[in-house]
Biopython code that builds the backbone (N, CA, C, O; Angstrom):
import numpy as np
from Bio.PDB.StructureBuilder import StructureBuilder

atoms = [
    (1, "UNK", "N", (18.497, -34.295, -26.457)),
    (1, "UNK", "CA", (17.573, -33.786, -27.439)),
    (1, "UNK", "C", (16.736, -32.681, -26.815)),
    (1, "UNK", "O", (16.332, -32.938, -25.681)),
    (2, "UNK", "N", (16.344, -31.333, -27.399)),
    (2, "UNK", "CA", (15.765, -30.440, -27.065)),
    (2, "UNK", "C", (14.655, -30.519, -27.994)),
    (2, "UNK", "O", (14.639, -30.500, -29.224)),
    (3, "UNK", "N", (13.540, -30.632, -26.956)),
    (3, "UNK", "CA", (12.273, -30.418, -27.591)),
    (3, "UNK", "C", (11.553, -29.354, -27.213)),
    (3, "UNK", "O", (11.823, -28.901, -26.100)),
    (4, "UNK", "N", (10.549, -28.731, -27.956)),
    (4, "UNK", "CA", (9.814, -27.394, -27.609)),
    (4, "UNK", "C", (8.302, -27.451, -27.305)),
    (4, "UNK", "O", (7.508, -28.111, -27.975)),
    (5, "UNK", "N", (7.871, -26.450, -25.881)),
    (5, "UNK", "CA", (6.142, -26.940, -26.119)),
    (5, "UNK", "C", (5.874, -25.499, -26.144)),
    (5, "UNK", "O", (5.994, -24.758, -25.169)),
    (6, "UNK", "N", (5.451, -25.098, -27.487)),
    (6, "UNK", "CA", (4.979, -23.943, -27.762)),
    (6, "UNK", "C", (3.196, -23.719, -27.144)),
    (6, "UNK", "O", (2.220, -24.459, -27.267)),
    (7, "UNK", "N", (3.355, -22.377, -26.472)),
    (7, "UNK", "CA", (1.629, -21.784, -25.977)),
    (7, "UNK", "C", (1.592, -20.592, -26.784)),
    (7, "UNK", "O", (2.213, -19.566, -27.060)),
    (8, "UNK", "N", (0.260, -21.434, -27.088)),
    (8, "UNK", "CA", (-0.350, -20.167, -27.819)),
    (8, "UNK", "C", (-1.306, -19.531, -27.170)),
    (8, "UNK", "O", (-2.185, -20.128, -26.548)),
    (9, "UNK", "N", (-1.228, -18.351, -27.250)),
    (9, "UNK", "CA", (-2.676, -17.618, -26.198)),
    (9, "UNK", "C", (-3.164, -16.775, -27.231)),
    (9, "UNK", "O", (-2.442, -16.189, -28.037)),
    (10, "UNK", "N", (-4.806, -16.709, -27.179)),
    (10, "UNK", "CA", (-5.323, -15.628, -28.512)),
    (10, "UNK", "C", (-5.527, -14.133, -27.567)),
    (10, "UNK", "O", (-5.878, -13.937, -26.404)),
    (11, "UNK", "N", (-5.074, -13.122, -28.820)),
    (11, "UNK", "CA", (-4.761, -11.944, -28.135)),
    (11, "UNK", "C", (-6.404, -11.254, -28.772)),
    (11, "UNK", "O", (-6.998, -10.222, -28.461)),
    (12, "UNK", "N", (-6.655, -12.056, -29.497)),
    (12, "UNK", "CA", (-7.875, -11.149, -30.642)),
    (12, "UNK", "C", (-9.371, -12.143, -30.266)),
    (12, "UNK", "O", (-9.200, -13.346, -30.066)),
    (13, "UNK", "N", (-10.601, -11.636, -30.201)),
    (13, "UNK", "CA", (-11.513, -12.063, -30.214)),
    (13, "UNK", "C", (-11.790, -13.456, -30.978)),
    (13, "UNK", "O", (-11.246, -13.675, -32.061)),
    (14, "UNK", "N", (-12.777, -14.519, -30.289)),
    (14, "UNK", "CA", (-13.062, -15.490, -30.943)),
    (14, "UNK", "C", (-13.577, -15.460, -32.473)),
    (14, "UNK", "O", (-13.512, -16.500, -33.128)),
    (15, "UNK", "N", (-14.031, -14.410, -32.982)),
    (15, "UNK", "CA", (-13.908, -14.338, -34.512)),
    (15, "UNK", "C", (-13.058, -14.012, -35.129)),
    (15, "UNK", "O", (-13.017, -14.385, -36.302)),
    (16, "UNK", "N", (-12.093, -13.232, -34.626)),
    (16, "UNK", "CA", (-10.827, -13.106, -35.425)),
    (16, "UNK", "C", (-10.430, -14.055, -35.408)),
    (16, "UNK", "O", (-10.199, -14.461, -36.547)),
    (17, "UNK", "N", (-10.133, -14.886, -34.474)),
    (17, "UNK", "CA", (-9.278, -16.357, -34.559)),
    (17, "UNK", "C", (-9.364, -17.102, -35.130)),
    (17, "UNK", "O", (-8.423, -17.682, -35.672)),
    (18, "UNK", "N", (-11.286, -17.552, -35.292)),
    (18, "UNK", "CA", (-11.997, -18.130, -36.391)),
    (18, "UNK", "C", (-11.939, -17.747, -37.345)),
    (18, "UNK", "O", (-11.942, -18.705, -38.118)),
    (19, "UNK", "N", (-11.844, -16.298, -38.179)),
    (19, "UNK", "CA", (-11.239, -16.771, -39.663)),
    (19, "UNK", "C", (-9.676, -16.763, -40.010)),
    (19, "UNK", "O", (-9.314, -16.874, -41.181)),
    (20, "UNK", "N", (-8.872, -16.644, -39.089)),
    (20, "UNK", "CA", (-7.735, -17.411, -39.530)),
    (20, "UNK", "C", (-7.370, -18.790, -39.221)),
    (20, "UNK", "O", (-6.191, -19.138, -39.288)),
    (21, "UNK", "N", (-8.366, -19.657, -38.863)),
    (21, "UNK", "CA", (-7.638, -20.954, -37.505)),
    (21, "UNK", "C", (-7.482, -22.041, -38.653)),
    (21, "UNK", "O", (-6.673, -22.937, -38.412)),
    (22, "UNK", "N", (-8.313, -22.090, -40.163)),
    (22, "UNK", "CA", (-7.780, -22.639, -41.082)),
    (22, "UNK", "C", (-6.790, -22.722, -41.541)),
    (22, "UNK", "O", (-6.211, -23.796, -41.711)),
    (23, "UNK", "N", (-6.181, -21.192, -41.974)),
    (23, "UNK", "CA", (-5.066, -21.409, -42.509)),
    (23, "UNK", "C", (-4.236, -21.468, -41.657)),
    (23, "UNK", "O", (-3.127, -21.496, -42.190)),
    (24, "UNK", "N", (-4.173, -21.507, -40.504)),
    (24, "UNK", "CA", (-3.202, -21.806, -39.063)),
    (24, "UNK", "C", (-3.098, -23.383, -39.281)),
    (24, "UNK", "O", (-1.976, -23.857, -39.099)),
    (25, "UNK", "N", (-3.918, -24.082, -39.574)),
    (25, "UNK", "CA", (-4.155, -25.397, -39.122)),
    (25, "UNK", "C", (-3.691, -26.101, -40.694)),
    (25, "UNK", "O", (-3.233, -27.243, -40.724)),
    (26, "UNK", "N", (-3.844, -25.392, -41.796)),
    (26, "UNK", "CA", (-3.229, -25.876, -43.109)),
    (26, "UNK", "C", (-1.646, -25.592, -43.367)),
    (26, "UNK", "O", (-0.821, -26.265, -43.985)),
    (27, "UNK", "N", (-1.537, -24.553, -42.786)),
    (27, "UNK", "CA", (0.034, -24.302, -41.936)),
    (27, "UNK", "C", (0.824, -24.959, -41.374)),
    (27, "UNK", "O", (2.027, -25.027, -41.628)),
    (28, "UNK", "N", (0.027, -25.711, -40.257)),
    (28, "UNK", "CA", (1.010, -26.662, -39.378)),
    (28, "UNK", "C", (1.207, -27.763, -40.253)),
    (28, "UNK", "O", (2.314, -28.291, -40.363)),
    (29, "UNK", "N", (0.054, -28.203, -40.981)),
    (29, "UNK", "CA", (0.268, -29.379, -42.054)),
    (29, "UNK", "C", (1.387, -30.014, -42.524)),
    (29, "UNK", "O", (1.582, -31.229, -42.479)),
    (30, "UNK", "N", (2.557, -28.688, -43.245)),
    (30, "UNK", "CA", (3.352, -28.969, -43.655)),
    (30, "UNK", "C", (4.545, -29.621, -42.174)),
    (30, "UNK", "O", (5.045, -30.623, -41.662)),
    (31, "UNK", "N", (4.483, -28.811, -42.134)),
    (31, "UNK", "CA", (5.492, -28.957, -40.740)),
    (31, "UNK", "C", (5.200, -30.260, -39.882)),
    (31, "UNK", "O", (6.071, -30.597, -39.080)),
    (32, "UNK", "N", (3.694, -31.247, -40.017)),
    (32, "UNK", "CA", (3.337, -32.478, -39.245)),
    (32, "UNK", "C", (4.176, -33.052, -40.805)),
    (32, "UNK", "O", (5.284, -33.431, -40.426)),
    (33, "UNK", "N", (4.093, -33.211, -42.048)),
    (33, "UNK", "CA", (5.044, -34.077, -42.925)),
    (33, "UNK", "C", (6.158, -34.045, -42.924)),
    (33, "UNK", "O", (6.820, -34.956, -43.420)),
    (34, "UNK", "N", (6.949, -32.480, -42.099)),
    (34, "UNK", "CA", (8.349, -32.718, -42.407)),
    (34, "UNK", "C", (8.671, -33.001, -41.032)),
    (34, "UNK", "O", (9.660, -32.521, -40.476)),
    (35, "UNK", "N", (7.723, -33.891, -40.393)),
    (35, "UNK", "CA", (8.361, -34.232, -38.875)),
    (35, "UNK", "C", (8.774, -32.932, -37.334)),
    (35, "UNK", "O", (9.071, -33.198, -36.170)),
    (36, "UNK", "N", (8.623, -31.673, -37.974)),
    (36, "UNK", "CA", (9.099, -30.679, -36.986)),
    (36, "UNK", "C", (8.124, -30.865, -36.308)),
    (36, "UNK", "O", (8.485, -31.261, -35.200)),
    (37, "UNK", "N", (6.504, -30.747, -36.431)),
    (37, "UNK", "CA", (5.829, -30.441, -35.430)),
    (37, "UNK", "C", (5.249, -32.304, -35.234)),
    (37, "UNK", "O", (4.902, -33.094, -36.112)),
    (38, "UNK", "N", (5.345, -32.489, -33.746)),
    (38, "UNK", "CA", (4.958, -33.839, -33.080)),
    (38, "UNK", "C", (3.412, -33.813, -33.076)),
    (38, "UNK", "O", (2.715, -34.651, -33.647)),
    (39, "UNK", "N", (2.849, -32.514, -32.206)),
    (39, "UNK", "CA", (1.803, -32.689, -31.779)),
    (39, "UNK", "C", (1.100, -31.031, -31.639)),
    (39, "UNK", "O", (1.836, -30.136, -31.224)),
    (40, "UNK", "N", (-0.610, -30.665, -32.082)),
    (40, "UNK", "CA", (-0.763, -30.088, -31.725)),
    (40, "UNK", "C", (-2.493, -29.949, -31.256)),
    (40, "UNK", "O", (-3.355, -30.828, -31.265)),
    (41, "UNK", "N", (-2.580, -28.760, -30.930)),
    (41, "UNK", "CA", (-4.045, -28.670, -30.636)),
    (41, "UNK", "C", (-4.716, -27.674, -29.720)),
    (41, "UNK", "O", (-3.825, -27.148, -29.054)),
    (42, "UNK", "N", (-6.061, -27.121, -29.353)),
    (42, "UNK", "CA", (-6.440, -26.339, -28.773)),
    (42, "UNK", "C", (-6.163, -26.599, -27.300)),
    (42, "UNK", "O", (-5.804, -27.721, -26.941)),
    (43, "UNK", "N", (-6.336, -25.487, -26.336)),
    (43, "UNK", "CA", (-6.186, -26.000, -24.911)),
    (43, "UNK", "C", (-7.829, -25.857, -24.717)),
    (43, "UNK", "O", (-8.647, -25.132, -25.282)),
    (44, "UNK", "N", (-7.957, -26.840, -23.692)),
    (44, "UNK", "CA", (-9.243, -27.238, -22.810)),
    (44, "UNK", "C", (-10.136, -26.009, -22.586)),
    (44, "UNK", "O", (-11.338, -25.919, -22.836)),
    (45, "UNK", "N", (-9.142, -24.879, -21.954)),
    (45, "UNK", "CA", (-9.964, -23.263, -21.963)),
    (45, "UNK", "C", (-10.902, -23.023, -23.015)),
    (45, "UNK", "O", (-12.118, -22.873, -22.902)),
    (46, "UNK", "N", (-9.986, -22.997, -24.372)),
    (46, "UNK", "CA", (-10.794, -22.726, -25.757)),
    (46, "UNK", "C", (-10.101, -21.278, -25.599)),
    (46, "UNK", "O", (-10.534, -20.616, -26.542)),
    (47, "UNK", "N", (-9.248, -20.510, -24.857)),
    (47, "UNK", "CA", (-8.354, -19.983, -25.147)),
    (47, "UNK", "C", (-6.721, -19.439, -25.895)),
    (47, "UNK", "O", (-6.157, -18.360, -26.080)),
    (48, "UNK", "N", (-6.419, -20.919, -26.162)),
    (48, "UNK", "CA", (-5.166, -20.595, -27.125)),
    (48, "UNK", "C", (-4.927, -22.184, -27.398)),
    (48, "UNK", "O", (-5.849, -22.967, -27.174)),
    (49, "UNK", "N", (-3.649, -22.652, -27.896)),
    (49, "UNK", "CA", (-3.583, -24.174, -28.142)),
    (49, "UNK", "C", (-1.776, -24.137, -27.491)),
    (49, "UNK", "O", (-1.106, -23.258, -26.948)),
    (50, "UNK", "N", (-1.463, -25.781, -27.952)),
    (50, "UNK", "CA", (-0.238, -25.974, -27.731)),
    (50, "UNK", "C", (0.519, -26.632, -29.154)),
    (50, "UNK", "O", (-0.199, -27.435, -29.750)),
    (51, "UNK", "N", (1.830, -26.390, -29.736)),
    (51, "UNK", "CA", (2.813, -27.104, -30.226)),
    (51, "UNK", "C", (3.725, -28.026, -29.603)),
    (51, "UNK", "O", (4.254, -27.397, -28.687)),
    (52, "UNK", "N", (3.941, -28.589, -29.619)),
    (52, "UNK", "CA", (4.862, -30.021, -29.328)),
    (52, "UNK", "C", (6.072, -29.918, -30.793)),
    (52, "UNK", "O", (5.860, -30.376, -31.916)),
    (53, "UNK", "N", (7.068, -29.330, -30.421)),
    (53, "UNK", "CA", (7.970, -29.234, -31.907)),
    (53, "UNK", "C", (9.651, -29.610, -31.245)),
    (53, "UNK", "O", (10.327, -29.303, -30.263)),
    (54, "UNK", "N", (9.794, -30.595, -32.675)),
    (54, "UNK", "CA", (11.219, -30.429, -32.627)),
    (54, "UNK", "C", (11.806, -29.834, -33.649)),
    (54, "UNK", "O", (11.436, -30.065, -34.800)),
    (55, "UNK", "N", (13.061, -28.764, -33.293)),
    (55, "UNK", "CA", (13.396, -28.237, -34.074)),
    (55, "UNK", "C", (15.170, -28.316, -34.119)),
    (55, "UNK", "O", (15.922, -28.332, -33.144)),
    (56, "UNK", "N", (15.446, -28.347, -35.218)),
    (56, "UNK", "CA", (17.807, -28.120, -34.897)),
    (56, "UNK", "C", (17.592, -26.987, -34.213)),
    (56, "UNK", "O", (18.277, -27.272, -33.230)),
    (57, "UNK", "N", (17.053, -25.635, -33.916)),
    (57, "UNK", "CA", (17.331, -24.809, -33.425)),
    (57, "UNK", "C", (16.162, -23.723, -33.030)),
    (57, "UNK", "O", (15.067, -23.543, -33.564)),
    (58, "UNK", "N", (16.632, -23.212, -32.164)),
    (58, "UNK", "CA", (15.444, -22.376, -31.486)),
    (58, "UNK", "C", (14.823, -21.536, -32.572)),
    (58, "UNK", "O", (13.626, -21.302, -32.739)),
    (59, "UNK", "N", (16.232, -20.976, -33.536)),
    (59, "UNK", "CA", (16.051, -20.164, -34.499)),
    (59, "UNK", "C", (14.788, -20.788, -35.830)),
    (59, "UNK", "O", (14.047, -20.246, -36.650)),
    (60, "UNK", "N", (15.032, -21.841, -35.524)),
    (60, "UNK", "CA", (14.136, -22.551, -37.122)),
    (60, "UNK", "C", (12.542, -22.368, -36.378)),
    (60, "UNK", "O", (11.480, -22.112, -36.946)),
    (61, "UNK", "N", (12.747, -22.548, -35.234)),
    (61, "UNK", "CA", (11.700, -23.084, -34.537)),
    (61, "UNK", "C", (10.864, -21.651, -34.753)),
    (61, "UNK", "O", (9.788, -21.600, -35.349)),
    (62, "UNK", "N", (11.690, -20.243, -34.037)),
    (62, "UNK", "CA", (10.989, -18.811, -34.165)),
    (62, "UNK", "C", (10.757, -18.475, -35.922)),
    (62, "UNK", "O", (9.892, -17.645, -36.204)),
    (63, "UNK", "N", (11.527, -19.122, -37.032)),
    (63, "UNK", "CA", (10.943, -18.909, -38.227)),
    (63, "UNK", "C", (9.634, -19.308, -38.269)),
    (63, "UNK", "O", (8.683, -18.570, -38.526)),
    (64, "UNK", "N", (9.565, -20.981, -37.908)),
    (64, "UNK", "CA", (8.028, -21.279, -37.834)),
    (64, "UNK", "C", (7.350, -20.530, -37.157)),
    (64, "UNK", "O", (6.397, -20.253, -37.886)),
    (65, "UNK", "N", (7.202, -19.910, -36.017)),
    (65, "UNK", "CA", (6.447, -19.149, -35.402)),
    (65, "UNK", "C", (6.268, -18.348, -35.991)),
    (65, "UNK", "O", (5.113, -18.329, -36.414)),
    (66, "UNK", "N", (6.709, -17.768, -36.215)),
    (66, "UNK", "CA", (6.900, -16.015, -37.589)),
    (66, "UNK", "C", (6.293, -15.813, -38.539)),
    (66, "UNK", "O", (5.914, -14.697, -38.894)),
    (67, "UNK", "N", (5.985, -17.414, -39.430)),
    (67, "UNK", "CA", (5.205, -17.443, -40.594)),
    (67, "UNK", "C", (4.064, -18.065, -39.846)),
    (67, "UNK", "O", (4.540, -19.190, -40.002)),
    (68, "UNK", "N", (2.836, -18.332, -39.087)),
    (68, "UNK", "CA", (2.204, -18.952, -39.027)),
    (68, "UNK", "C", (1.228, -17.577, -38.987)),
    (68, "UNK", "O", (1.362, -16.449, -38.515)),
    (69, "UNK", "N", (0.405, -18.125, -39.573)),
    (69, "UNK", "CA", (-1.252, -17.246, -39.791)),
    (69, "UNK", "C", (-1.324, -16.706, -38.681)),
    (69, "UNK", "O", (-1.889, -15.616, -38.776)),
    (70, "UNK", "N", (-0.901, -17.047, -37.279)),
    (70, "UNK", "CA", (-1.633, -16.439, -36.130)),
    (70, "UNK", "C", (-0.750, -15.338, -36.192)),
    (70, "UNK", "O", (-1.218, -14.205, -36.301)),
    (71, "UNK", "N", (0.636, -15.553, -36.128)),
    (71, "UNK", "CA", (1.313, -14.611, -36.027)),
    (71, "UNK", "C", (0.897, -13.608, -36.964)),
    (71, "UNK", "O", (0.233, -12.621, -36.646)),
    (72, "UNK", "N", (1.225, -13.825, -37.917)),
    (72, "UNK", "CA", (1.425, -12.655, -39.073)),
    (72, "UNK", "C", (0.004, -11.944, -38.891)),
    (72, "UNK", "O", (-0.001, -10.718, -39.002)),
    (73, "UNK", "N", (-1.263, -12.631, -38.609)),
    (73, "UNK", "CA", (-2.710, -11.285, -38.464)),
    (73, "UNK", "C", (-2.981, -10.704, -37.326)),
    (73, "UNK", "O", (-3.876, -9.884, -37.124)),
    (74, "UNK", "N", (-1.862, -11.311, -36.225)),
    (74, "UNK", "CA", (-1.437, -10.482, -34.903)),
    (74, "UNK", "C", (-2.828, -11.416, -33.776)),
    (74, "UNK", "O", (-3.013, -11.087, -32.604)),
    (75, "UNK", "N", (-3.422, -12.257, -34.294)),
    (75, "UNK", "CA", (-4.670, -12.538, -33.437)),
    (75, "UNK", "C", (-3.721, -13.494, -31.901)),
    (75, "UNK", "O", (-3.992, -13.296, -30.717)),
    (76, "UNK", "N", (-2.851, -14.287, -32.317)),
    (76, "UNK", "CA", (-2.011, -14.624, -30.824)),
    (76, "UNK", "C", (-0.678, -14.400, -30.764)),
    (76, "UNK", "O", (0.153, -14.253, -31.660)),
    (77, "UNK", "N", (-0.549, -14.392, -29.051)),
    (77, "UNK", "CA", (0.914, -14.622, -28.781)),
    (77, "UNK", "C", (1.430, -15.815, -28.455)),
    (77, "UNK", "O", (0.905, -16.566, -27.634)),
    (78, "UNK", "N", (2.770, -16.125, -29.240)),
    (78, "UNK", "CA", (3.738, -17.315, -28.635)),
    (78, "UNK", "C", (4.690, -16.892, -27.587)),
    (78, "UNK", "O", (5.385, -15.905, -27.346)),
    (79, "UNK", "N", (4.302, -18.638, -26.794)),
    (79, "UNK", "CA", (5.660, -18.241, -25.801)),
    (79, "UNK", "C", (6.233, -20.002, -26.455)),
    (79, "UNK", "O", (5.596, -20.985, -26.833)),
    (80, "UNK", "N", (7.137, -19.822, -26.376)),
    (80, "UNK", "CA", (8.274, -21.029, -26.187)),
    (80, "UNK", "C", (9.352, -21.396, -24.885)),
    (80, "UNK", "O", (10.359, -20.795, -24.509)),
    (81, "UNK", "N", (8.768, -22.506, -24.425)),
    (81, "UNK", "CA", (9.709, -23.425, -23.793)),
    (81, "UNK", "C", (10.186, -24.403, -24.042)),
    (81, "UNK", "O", (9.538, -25.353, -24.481)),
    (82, "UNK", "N", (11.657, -24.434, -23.791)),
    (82, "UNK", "CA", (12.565, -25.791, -24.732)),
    (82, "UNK", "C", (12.752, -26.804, -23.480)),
    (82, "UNK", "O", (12.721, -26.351, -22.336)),
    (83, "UNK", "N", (12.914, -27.960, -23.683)),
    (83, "UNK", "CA", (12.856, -28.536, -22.587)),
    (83, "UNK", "C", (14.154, -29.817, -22.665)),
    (83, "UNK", "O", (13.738, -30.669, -23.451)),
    (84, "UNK", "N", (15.170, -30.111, -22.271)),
    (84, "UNK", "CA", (16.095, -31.324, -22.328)),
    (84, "UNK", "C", (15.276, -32.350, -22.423)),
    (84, "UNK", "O", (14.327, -32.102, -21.679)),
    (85, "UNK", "N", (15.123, -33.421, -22.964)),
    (85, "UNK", "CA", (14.169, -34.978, -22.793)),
    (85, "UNK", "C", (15.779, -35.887, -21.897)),
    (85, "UNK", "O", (16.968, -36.035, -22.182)),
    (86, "UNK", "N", (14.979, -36.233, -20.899)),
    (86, "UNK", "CA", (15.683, -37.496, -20.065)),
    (86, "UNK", "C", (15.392, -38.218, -20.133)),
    (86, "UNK", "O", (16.138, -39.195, -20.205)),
    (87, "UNK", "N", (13.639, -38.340, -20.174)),
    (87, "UNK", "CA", (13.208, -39.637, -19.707)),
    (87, "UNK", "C", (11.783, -39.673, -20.706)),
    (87, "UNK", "O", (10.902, -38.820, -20.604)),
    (88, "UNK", "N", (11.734, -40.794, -21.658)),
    (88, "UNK", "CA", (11.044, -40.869, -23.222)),
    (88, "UNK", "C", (10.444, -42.356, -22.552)),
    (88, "UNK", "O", (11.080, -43.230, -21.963)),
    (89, "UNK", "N", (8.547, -42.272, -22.973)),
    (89, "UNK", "CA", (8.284, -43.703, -23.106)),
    (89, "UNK", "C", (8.771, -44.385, -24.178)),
    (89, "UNK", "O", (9.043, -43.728, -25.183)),
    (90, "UNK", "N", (8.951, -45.648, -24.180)),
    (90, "UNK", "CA", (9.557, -46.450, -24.988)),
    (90, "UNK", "C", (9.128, -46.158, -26.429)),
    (90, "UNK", "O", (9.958, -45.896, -27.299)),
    (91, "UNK", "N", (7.742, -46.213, -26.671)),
    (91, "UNK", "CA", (6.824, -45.897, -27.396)),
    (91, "UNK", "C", (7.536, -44.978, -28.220)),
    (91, "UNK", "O", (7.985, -45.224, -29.339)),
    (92, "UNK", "N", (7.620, -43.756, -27.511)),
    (92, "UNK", "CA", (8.307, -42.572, -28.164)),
    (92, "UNK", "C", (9.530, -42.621, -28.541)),
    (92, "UNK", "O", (9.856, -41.558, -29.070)),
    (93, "UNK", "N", (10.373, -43.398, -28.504)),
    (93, "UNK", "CA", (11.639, -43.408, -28.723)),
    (93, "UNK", "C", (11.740, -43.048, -30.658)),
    (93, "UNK", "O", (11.894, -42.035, -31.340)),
    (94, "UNK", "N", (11.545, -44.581, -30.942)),
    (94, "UNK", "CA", (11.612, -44.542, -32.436)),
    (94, "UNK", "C", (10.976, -43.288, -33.070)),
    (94, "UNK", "O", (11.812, -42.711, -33.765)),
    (95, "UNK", "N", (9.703, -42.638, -33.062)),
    (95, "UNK", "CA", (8.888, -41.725, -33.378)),
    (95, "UNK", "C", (10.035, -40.419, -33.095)),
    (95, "UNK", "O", (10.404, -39.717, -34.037)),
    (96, "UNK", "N", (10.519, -40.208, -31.734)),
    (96, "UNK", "CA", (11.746, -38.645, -31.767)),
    (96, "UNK", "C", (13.208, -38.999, -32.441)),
    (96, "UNK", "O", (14.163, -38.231, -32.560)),
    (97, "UNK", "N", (13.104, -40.507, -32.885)),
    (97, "UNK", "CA", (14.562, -40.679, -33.664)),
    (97, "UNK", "C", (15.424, -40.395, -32.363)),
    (97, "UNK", "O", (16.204, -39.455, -32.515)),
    (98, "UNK", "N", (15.453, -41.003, -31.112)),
    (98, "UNK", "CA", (16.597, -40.324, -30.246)),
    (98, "UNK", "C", (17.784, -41.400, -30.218)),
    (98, "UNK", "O", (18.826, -41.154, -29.611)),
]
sb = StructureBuilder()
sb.init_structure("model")
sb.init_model(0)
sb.init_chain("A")
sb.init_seg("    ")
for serial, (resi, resn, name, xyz) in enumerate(atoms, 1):
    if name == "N":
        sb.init_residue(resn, " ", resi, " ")
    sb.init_atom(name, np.array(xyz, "f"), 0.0, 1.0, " ", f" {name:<3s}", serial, name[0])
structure = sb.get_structure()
């Protein structure tokens, strides 16, 4: 199973970010009901956040990126790293369906 931990870094001032970080965050919404995105949230800096996503394909994964508020008003950049899962706490098993 390939899972993804998307970084986000803000390229635009803390007020630009702030008036889009709503609809960024009403954005991911959908995507926490249809199971793609696991986990997300700001990083500790207060500089950018992280995604936790599974996706069938890198490609679905860069659509989501593509449409998300941050992207489209240019305020951050994504990077994506995909990662093989070997080794899942138990916990997590049922929750990634592996």
């Amino acid at each position: 199973m390939v899972l993804y931990t998307v970084v986000i870094r803000y390229a635009k001032s803390r007020e630009e970010v702030g008036a889009v970080v709503e609809s960024h965050r009403a954005y991911l919404d959908g995507f926490i009901e249809n199971g793609m995105l696991l986990a997300s949230g700001p990083l500790e800096t207060g500089d950018g956040g992280i995604l936790w996503v599974r996706a069938n394909s890198r490609e679905s994964l860069m659509e989501m990126i593509e449409g998300d508020p941050y992207s489209l008003s240019g305020v951050a950049e994504f990077s994506v790293l995909g990662f093989d899962v070997k080794k899942l706490a138990p916990g997590m098993v049922s929750t990634l369906s592996v």
